[in-house]
Structure formats: C-alpha cells, structure tokens
C-alpha positions as CSV (number, residue, x, y, z in Angstrom):
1,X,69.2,125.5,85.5
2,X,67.7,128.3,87.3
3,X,69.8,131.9,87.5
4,X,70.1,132.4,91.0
5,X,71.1,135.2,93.6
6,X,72.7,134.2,97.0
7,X,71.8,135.6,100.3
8,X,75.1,137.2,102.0
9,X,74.0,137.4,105.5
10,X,77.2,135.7,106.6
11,X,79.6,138.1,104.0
12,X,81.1,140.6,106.3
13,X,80.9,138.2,109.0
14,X,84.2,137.2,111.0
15,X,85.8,134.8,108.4
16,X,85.6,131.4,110.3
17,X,87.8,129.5,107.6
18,X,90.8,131.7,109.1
19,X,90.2,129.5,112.8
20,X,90.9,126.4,113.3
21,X,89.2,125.9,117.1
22,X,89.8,122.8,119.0
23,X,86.7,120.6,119.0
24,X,85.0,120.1,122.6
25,X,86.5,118.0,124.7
26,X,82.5,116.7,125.2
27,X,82.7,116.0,121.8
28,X,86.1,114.4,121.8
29,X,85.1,112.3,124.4
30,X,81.5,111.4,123.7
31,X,81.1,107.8,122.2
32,X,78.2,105.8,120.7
33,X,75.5,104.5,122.6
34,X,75.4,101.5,120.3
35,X,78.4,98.9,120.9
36,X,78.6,96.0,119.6
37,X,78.9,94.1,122.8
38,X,76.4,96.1,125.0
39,X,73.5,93.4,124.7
40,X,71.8,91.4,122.0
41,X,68.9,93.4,122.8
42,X,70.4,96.9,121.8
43,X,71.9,95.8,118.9
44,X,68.6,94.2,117.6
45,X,66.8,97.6,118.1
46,X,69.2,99.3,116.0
47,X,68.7,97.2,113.1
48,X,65.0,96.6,113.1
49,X,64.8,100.5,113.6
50,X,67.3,101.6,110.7
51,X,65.5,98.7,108.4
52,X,62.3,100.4,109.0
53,X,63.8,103.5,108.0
54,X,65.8,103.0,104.9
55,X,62.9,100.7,103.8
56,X,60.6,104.1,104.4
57,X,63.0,106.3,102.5
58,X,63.4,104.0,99.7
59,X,59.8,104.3,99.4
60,X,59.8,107.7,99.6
61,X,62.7,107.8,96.7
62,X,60.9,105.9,94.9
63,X,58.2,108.7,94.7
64,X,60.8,111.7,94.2
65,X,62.0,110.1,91.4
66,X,58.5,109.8,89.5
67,X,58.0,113.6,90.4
68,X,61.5,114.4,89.3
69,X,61.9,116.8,92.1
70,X,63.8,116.3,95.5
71,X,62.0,117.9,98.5
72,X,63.6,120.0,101.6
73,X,65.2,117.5,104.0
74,X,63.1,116.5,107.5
75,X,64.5,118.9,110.2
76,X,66.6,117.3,113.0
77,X,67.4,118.8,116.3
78,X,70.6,120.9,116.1
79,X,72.3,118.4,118.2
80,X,71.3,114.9,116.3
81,X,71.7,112.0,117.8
82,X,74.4,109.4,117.1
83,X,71.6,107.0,115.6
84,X,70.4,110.1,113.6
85,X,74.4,110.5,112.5
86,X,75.1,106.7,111.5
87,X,71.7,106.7,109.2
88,X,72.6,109.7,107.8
89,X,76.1,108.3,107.0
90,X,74.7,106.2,104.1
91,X,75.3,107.3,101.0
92,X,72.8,108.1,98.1
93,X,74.2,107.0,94.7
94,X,77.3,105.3,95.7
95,X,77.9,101.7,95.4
96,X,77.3,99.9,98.7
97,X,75.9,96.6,99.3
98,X,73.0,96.8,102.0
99,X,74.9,95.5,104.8
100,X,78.2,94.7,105.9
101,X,81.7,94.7,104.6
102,X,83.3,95.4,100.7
103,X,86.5,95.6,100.0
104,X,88.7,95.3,96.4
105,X,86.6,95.2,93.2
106,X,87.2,91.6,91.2
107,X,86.0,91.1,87.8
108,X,83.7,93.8,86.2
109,X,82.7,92.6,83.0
110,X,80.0,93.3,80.1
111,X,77.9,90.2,79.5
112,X,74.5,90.0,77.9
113,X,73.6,93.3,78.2
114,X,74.6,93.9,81.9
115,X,77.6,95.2,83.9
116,X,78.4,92.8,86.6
117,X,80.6,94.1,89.0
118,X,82.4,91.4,92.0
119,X,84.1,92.5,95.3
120,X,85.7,91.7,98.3
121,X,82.9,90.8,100.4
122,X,82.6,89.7,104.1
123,X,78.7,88.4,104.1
124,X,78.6,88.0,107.4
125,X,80.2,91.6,109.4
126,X,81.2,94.9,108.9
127,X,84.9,94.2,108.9
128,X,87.3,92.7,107.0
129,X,87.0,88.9,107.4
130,X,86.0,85.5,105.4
131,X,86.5,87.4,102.2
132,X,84.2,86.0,99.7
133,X,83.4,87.5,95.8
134,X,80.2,89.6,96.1
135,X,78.2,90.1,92.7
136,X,75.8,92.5,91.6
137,X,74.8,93.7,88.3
138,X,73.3,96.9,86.6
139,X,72.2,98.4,83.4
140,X,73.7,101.8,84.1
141,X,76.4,101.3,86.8
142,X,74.3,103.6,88.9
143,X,71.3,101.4,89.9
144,X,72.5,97.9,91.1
145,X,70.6,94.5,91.9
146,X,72.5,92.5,94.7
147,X,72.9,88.8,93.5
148,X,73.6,85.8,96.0
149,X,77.5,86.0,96.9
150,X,79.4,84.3,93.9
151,X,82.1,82.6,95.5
152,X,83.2,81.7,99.5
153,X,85.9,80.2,101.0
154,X,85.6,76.5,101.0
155,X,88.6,74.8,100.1
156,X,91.9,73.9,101.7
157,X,93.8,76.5,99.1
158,X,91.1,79.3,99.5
159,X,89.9,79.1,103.7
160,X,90.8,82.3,104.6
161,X,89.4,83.8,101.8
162,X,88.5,84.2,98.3
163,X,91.2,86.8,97.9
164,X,91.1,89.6,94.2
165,X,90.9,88.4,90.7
166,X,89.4,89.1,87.2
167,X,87.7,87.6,84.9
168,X,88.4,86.9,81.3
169,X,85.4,86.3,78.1
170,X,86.8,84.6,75.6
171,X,85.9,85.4,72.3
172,X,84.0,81.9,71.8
173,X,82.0,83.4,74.7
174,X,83.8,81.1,77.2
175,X,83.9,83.0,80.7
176,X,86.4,82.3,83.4
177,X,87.7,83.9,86.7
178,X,91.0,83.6,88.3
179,X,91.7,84.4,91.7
180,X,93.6,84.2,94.6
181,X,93.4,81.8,97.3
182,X,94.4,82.9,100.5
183,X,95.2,79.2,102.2
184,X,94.9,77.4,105.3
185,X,99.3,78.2,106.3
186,X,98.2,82.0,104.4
187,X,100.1,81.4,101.1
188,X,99.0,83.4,97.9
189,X,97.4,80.7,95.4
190,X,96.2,80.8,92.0
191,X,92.7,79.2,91.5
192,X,90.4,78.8,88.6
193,X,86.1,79.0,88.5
194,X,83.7,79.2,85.9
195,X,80.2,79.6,85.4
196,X,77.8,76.9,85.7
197,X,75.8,78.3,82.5
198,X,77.0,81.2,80.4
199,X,73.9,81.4,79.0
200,X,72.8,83.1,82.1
201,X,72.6,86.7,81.8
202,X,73.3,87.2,85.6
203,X,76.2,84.3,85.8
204,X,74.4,83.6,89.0
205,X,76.0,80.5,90.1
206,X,80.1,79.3,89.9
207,X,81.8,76.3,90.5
208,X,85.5,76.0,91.5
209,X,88.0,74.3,89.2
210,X,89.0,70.7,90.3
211,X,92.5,70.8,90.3
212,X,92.8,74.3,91.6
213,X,95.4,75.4,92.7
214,X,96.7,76.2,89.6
215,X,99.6,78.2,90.5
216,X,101.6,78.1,93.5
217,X,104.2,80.8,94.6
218,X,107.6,80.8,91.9
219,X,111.0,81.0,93.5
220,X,112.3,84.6,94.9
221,X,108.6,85.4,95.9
222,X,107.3,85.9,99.3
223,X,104.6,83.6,99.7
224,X,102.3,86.2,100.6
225,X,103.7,88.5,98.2
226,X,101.7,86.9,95.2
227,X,98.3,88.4,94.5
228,X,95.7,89.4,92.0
229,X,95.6,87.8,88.6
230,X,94.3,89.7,85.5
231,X,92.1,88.8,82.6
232,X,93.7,87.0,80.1
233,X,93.9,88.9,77.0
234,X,95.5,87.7,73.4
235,X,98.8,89.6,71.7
236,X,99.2,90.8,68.4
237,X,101.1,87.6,68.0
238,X,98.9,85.5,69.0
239,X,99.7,84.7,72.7
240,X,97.7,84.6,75.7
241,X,98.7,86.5,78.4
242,X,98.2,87.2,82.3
243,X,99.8,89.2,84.4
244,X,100.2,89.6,88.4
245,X,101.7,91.7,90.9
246,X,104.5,91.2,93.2
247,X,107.6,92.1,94.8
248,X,111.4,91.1,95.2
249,X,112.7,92.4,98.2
250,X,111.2,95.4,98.0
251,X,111.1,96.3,94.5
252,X,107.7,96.1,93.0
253,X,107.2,94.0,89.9
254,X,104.6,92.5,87.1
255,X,105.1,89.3,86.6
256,X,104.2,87.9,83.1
257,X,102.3,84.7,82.4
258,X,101.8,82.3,79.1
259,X,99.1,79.9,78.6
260,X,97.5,78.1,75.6
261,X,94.5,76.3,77.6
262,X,93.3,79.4,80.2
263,X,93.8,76.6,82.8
264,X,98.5,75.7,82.9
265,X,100.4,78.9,83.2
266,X,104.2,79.4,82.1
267,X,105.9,82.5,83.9
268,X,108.2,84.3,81.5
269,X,112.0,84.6,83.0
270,X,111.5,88.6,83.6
271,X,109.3,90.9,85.0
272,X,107.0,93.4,82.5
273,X,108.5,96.3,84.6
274,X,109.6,96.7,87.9
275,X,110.5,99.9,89.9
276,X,112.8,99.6,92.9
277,X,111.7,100.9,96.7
278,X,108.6,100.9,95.6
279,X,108.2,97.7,98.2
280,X,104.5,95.3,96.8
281,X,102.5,95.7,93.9
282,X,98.8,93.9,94.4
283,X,95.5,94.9,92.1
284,X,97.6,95.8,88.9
285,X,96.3,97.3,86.3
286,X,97.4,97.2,82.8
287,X,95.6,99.1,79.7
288,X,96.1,100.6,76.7
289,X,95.2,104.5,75.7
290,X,94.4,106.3,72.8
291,X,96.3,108.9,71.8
292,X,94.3,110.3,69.2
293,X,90.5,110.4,70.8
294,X,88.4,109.7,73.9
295,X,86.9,105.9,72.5
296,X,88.7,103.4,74.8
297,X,90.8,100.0,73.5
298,X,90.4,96.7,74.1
299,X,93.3,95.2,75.7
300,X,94.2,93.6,72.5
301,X,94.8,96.9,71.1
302,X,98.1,97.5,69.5
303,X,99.5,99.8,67.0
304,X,100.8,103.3,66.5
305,X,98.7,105.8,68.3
306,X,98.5,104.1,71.9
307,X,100.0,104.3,74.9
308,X,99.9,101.5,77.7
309,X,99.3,102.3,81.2
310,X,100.3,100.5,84.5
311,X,98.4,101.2,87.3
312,X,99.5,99.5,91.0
313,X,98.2,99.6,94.3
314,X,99.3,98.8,97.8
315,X,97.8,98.0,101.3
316,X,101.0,99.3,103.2
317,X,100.3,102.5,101.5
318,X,96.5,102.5,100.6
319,X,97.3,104.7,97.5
320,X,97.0,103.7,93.5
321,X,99.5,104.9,91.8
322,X,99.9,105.2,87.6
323,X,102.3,105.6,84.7
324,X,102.3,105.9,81.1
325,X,104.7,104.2,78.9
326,X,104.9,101.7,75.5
327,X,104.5,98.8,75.6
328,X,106.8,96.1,73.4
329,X,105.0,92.8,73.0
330,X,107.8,91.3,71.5
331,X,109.8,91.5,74.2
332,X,106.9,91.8,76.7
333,X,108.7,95.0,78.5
334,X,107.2,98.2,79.5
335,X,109.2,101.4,79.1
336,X,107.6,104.5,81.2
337,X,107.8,107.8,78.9
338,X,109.6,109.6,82.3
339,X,111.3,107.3,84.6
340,X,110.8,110.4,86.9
341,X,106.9,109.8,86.7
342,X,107.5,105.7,86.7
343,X,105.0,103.1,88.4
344,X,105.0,104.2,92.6
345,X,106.8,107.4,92.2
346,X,104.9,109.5,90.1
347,X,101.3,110.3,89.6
348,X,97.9,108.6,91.5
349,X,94.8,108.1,90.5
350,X,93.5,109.9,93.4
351,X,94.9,111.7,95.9
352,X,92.3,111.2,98.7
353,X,91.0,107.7,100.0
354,X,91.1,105.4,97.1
355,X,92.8,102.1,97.0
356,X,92.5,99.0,94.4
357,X,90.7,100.3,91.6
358,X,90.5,98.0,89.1
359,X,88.8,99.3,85.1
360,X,86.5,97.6,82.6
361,X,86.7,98.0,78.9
362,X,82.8,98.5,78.3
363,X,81.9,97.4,74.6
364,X,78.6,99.2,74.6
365,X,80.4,102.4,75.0
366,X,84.0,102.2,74.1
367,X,85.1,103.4,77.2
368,X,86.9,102.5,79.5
369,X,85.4,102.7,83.2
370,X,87.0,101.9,87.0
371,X,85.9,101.6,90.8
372,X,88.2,101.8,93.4
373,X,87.4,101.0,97.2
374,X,87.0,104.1,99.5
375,X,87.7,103.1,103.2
376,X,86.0,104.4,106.5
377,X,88.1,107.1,108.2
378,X,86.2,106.3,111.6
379,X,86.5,103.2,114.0
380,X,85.5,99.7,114.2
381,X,83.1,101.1,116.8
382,X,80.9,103.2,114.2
383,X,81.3,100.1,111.5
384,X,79.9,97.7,113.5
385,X,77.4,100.4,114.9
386,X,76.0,101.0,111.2
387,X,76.1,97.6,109.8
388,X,77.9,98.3,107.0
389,X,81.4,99.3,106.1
390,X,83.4,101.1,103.4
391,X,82.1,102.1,99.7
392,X,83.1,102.5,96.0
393,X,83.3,105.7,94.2
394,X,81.1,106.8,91.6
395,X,82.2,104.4,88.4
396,X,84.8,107.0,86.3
397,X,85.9,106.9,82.9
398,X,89.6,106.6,81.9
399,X,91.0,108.5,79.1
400,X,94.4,109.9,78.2
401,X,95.1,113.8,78.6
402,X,96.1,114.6,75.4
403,X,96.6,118.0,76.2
404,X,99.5,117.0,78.3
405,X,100.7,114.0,77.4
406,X,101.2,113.1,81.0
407,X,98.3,112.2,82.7
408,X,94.9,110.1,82.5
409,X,91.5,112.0,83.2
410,X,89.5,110.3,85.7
411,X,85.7,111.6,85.6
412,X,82.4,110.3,86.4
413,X,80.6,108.4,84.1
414,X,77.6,110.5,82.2
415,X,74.8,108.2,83.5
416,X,74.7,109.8,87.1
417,X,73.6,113.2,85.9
418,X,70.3,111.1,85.4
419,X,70.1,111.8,88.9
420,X,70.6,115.4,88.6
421,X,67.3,117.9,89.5
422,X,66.7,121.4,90.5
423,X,69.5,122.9,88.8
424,X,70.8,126.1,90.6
425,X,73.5,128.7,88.8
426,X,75.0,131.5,90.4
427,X,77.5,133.7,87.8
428,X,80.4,136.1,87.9
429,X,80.1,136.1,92.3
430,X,82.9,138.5,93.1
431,X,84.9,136.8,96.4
432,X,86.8,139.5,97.6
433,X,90.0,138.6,100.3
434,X,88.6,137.2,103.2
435,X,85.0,136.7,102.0
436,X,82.7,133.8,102.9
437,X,79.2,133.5,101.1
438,X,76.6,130.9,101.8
439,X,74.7,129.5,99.1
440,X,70.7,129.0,99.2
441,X,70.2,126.2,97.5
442,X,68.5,124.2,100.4
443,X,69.5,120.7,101.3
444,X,73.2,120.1,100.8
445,X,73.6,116.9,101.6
446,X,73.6,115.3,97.9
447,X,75.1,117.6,95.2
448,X,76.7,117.5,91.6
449,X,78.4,121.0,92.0
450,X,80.4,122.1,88.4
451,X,82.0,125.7,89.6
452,X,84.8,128.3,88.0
453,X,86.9,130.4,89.3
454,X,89.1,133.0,88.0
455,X,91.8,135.1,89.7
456,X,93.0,138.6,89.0
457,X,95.9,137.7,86.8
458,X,97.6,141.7,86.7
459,X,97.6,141.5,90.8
460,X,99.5,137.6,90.0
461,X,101.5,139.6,88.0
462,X,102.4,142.5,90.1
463,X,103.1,140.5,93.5
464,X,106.5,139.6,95.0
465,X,105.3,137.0,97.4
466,X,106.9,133.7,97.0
467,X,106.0,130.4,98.2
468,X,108.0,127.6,96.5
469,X,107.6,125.6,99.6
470,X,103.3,125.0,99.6
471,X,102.3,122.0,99.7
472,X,98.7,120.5,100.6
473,X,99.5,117.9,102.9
474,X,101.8,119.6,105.2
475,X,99.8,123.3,105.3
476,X,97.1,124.2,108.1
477,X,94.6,123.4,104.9
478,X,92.2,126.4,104.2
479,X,93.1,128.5,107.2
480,X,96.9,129.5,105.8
481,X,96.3,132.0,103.8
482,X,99.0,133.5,101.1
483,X,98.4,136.1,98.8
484,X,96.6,134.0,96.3
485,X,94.4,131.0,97.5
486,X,93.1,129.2,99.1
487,X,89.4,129.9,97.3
488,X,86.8,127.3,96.1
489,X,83.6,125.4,97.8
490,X,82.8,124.8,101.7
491,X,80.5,121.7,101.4
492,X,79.0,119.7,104.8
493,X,79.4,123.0,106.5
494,X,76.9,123.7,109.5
495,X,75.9,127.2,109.8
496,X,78.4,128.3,111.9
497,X,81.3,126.9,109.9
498,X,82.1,124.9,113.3
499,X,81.8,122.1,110.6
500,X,83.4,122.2,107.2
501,X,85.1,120.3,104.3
502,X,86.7,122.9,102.4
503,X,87.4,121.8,98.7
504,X,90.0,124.5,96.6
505,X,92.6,125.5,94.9
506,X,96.0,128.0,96.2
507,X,98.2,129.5,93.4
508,X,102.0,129.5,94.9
509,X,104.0,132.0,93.4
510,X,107.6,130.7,92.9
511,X,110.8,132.5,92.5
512,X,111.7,132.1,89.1
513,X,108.2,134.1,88.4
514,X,106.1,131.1,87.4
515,X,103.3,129.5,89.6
516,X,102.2,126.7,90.9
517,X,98.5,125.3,91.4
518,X,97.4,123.2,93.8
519,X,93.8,121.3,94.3
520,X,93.5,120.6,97.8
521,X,90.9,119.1,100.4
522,X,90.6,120.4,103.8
523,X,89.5,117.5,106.7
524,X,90.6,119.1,110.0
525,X,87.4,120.4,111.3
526,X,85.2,118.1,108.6
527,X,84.1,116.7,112.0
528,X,83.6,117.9,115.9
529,X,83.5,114.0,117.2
530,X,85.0,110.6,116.0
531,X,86.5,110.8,112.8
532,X,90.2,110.1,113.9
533,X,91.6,111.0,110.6
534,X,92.1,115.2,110.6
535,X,94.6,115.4,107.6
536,X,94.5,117.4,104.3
537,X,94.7,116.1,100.8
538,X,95.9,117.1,97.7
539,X,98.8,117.4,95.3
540,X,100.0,120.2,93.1
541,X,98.2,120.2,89.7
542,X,99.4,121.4,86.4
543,X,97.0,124.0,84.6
544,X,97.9,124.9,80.6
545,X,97.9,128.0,79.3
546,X,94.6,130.1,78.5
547,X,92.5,127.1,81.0
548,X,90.5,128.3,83.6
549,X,90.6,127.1,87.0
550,X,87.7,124.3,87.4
551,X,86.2,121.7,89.8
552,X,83.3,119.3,90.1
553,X,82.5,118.2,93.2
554,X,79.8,115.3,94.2
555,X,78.8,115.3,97.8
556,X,77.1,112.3,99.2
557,X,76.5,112.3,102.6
558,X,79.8,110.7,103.9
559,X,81.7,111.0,100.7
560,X,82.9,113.8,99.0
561,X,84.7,113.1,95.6
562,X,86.9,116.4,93.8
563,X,87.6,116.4,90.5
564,X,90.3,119.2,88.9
565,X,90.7,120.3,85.4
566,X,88.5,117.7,83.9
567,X,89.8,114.8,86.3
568,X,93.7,115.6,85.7
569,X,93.6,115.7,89.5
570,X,90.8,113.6,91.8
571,X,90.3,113.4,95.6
572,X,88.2,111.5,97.8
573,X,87.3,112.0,101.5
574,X,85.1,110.3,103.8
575,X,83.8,113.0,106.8
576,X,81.3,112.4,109.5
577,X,79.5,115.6,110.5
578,X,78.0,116.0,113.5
579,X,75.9,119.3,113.1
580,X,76.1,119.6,109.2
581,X,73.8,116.9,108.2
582,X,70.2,116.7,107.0
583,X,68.9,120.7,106.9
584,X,71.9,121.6,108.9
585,X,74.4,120.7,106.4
586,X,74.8,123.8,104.2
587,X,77.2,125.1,100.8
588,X,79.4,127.7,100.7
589,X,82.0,129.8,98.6
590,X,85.0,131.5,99.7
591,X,87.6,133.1,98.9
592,X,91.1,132.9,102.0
593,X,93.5,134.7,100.0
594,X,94.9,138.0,101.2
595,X,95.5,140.0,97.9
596,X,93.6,138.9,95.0
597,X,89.4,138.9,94.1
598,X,87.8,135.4,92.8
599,X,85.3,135.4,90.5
600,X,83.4,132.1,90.5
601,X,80.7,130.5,88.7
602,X,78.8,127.3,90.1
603,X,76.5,125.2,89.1
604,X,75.1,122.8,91.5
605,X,72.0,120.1,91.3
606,X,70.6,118.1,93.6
607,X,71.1,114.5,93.7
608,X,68.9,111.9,93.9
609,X,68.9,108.4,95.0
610,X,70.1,105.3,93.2
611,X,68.2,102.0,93.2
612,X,70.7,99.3,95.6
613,X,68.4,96.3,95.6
614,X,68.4,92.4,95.3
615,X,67.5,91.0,92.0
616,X,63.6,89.8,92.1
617,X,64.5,86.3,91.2
C-alpha cells in the first residue's frame, strides 16, 4: 500500500450531498438509440462493434495482468454516449456469462479439482425465457470457463423450462441433479439427470432420467407452489434426506423428503418449519454452522457445537431471508433460537438487490461459499440493448457470528484480492460537519475499498438529539442530516457530485440514551437518465462494544456490493451513471452530520479483470 495525501480542492466547497436536484428533464426523457425493433441492421452494428471491443479489452487485460499494474482509463467525452454507457455497464470480476440472460444459481459443486457452478440460463435473449441450466467451471471462483448449456427444456414435464435444483455426490462418487420442471399446463415437477461420465472432470454432458417426473405436486400444494429441490444429504441415522420449498395458503414451509434409491421419494407427514404470512418459500437453503470456529460443515454434520440455518427466498418479494435455530433429526423439526428473528421476518442475507442465493460446502477449503442473483434495476430496453442481462455477486463465504450469536457473516471470498494492485492508504482524514473530500486515486471505476471510521464519542455523549424514528429506507438517504451521520464513501461520483452512490453509516440517538447504527446505501441521484429504481437501502446494524465502525466496499462498474462489520450487514446495488464512468467516475469521503468530526481510514486497490471465457475444448 502506498501512504497517500488527498487533494481538497472540493473541501470548503458547497456540500452537494446536502441537494438532492431533480435530474433534467432532457435526461429523463432521452432514450437509447439502440432498440431492439429499430432494424436488423442497427442491432447487428451494435454487436459486431461491442464484440470488437470487449475482444480488444480482453486483450489488453490480458497484458495488465502480466505487468501487474492497471493503467489510467481512456478519456470519454463528458457527455458519453449511450453505446459508450451500455459497454461500460459490464462488469469486471463478477460472474456474467458473455451474453444474454442468468437467473437462479442450481448446483455448485466440487468435483475433480474444479468448482462448477449451474444457473438459470436463457441461451438464446437477454430476458427471462426458455430457462435452461447454464454450466461453467473455475479453479478459483473468480476466473470462469463457459461450458455448452447442461440442460434445456425438451420434455413434456420440463417445456417451459428447466426450472432451480441441486445436485447431490454421493460418497461412491455417484453424481445426480434434481430439478424442477416447469410443464407444458405450468405445474411444478420433480425430475432427475445424471452425468453421462463422472469421470469427466467438467461433467460436460447430462442425460434426463427416463421416468422423470419423479414427483408430482402432494395434496394442499399449489401446483405452482412446488419448487427447488436440494442435494440429498445422509442423517446421523442413517437416512437420506431432501428438502423443498413451499407454501400452504400463505404460510411458507420446508417440506421434508425420504428416499433409499436417490430416484422414489416419500414426503414426511409435517413440514421441517414453517412460518405463517410469510406467503412462498422457493431456493431454500439449509446448513449447518459452527459455533466454535470459522471451518465450515458438511451437511452431514451433527453434534454439540452447531447450529442449523434456514435460508428462503421469494420472487414476490425478491429478498433472501435467514434464521438460526437447532435442528432435531429425530424428529426432523427446526426450532429458530428467537421466533422474533424466525425464517421471513427477521434477518436477510442482503439488504440490497440479492435474490436466490444458494451455498456450496467446498471440501478444499472447509468453507462454506454462496452466490446469489443480482437483477438489473433498468428496463427491458437497456437489456436487450447490451445483450446481456443480470449478474451474480462476488462468491462469499458463510460463517456464524460468534460474537453475537445472532447473525451469519457474509464476506467475499480471499481469492479476489488476487486482483488487487496499486494499493492506496489515506489515515486519520479528519471529516469535519459538512465536509466532502475527493480522493486521488485515479480511475474509480473498479475498487476493493477497506475504510474506518470513528466518531467523537464525548460529543455522542453530550448530545440531546433523539431520533428513534431513522430508518434507511424511508429517509431522503445521505442528504438528511442529524447530528451524527450520515458519513462514509461517495463512489461512481462525477466531479460535480451531480452523480453519486453514497455508501455510510448514521448513529441515531434514542431516548433511553443508547444508539442505534445504521449501514445504508444511497441510489436517488446514482443516476441522471434510466435507472427507474431511485430508492435507498439498508437496515439498522448492531455494533458491540469497543468495535469500530467498518466497511468494505467493491465497486464494479454497474455493481456496488457493501459489506458492514465484517459482513454482519451486506448490500448490493446496481446503478447506471451517465457522467461518472470511465475517467469521470471518481471516489469520495464525507462526512453529512451536523455536530460530530469523522475520522476515517481507507484503503482502496484497484481491481483488475477476471478471465469469463469458454473452455478450449
């Protein structure tokens, strides 16, 4: 890391963060000059023009990463164009395929020495649609190899689409996936595929199972309430178990399978857990924890000294919410630790765009490690106009917070920092009420920022305010000030600060003298033109005694991922600048509050770009 002063040209300037201006109605109005329907011609010009392109910055990657240095970014005119914008919009080390559509992640696994990761894939556009199981693999779950799409819809039971699954290795070193079929009348189905030869270490090809289905929808379920089978894992008593997501009227449930062959299912007569209003529970999740150390468990892990977790998500909602609890395989119930915290009420695994992660136990590593979809925030319109929709978040780890008993630490997985270069620190910056400093660190447009921040605890001390009522979702984001926050990073700002994603934390002062902290993400003016989504994020976060405030943040173009005190709190934006990209896209601190000073320490590095590519077969 290199010790570093910033320039303040900007410090005493009018604080910008306080207005929130109304964007242009030019802006507002503007739209792309590539449309799907506006001729065949158009359209092909944009994709022979952006293939040149990414194939000429791959190239040009390729030769950063052997000097282990990132240069400046290519200027752009201040005003870039909306081609220049939807190129830019691709991100640098998150997991996209090179064109079209991903949605859910199916069945990560660990076989022969790589991670294969499958998804919700439409081959064919960037929108949802004939839902197929992409497949790629990777030694490091940063730098992927495409393989040829795994599974499509062929069959009577699966024609409109090879819906979520997962699949199970057997200890014999049998593999097997279970999915769902979504049917010719739209019924949920249970199917069955295998692997032509597990002896291949890419598990290139799959066949579907004969007499598949092999589960059709059970009595008191909607029949397209019944989704998403897990792997198949092995109880201390020697049964084999799967589970599945669902809903009675609208009480979201886990249904509970036995089997003895993989293939004939028996459903028990009750639900693992079930939580009522809570309306359907697809992509569930269920894991156990260590409550002594960091190592992760195989699901057959059982014992004193773990906890199980059940993680659901739902489309309705878009949001993946967790609890922990015990686990009784005798009975084969779940029993959260607070019913106030329970499955749907209580915590999520990320408070931004996230939806349907689904985890991996990696045996390599002993960890455990998930991916979650993060959707598009902008219209069809840009989608089709790009060629490629939606992405997954960097892959994180899962652990138990054993500091507070209460919630998992989410955090990304050591292997990206392999990306890391030109290391900038800047220590002890005093942010006094109302400041705003910009940052020189050049290009800001891929960053791994690690920062600190600590308040003036006497003036928290002396104050009367109050604010009980704070929340980050209903506030004007980092324009409302109060007496102590907001304060943190500014990142895909322009110079101006026309254009800005604030990232930060704001202490609330309640009335019975204690406080709260919350971790928030600003989006209302993260974009003058199409993104339709102008919300902010966030959730209240609990900070023990003697911990400093703390955030990582990893900006990648269109993505923006926030992680609080070690991961106890995560959120994930997508924004679409229209000033603040390539050298116009710029970083800085500040500090909104009215009565206290911020001191912050940051750390930021450059990112660099991870290798998406087929597999050279």
């Amino acid at each position: 890391l290199q010790n570093s002063s910033f320039f303040s040209d900007l410090e005493h300037a009018p604080n910008h963060i306080l207005d929130h201006p109304e964007p242009q109605p030019a802006a507002l109005t503007k739209r792309l000059f590539v449309r799907l329907l506006s001729g065949i011609t158009l359209v092909s010009l944009f994709f022979v023009s952006a293939f040149v392109l990414i194939v000429t910055n791959q190239q040009n990657s390729t030769q950063i990463a052997s000097n282990s240095a990132l240069p400046e970014a290519p200027p752009v005119p201040e005003k870039s164009s909306q081609f220049d914008r939807l190129l830019w919009e691709r991100t640098a080390f998150h997991f996209q395929p090179s064109k079209n559509f991903i949605y859910d992640p199916n069945g990560q696994i660990f076989h022969m020495g790589w991670y294969h990761l499958f998804y919700q894939h439409n081959p064919y556009a960037p929108v949802w649609g004939n839902m197929s199981w992409g497949h790629s693999v990777s030694k490091d779950m940063i730098n992927w190899f495409e393989l040829p799409v795994a599974m499509i819809p062929t069959e009577w039971y699966d024609i409109e689409g090879v819906l979520s699954g997962s699949i199970t290795v057997l200890p014999n070193g049998q593999i097997f996936a279970l999915y769902t079929g979504n049917a010719n009348d739209f019924s949920q189905l249970q199917c069955k595929a295998i692997p032509v030869n597990t002896s291949d270490p890419l598990l290139v090809k799959w066949v579907k199972y004969d007499s598949n289905p092999i589960l059709y929808t059970p009595p008191g379920i909607g029949l397209k309430d019944y989704r998403d089978p897990s792997t198949v894992w092995t109880g201390p008593d020697g049964i084999h178990r799967m589970i599945m997501g669902s809903k009675r009227n609208n009480t979201g449930l886990v249904l509970v399978y036995y089997t003895t062959d993989f293939t004939n299912y028996e459903l028990l007569d009750e639900p693992l857990h079930s939580v009522p209003n809570t309306d359907m529970w697809e992509c569930v999740d269920f894991y156990p924890v260590s409550l002594t150390n960091d190592s992760a468990l195989d699901m057959a892990a059982f014992g004193s000294g773990i906890k199980h977790v059940i993680k659901e998500s739902w489309e309705g909602h878009g949001k993946d919410f967790y609890s922990i609890g015990t686990y009784d395989p005798k009975i084969d119930k779940w029993i959260p630790d607070n019913p106030e915290l329970d499955v749907g009420i209580g915590y999520r695994c990320d408070y931004g765009r996230f939806f349907a992660s689904k985890s991996l136990y990696d045996p390599l590593k002993k960890r455990r490690v998930t991916w979650g979809y993060i959707g598009e925030s902008d219209s069809p319109d840009q989608d089709l106009s790009r060629g490629w929709a939606t992405i997954y978040n960097v892959a994180r780890t899962v652990v138990l917070d054993r500091k507070t008993g209460t919630h998992l630490l989410h955090w990304p997985v050591e292997e990206i920092e392999s990306l890391r270069s030109n290391g900038r620190e800047f220590e002890e910056i005093e942010l006094e009420p109302g400041s705003v400093i910009p940052l020189d660190i050049g290009s800001a447009t891929q960053l791994d920022i690690v920062a600190t921040f600590k308040v003036d605890e006497d003036t928290l001390k002396a104050t009367s305010e109050t604010n009980d009522q704070y929340g980050c979702t209903t506030s004007s984001g980092a324009a409302e000030r109060g007496s102590f926050g907001p304060f943190g990073v500014a990142v895909l700002a322009d110079g101006t600060l026309s254009e800005l994603t604030p990232v930060y934390f704001y202490i609330a002062k309640n009335k019975d003298g204690g406080v709260t902290t919350h971790f928030c993400t600003d989006k209302l003016r993260s974009s003058l033109d199409y993104d339709g989504e102008r919300v902010v994020y966030g959730s209240s976060i609990t900070v023990l005694d003697g911990e400093e405030l703390t955030m990582r943040v990893l900006v990648d173009h269109s993505v923006i991922e926030g992680f609080a005190q070690g991961g106890r709190t995560v959120i994930t934006s997508r924004v679409y600048p229209t000033k603040a990209i390539y050298d116009g896209a710029k970083l800085f601190l500040f500090n909104n509050a009215t009565a206290t000073t911020v001191k912050a320490s940051i750390n930021i590095w450059q990112m660099g770009l991870a290798q998406i590519k087929p597999y050279p077969f």
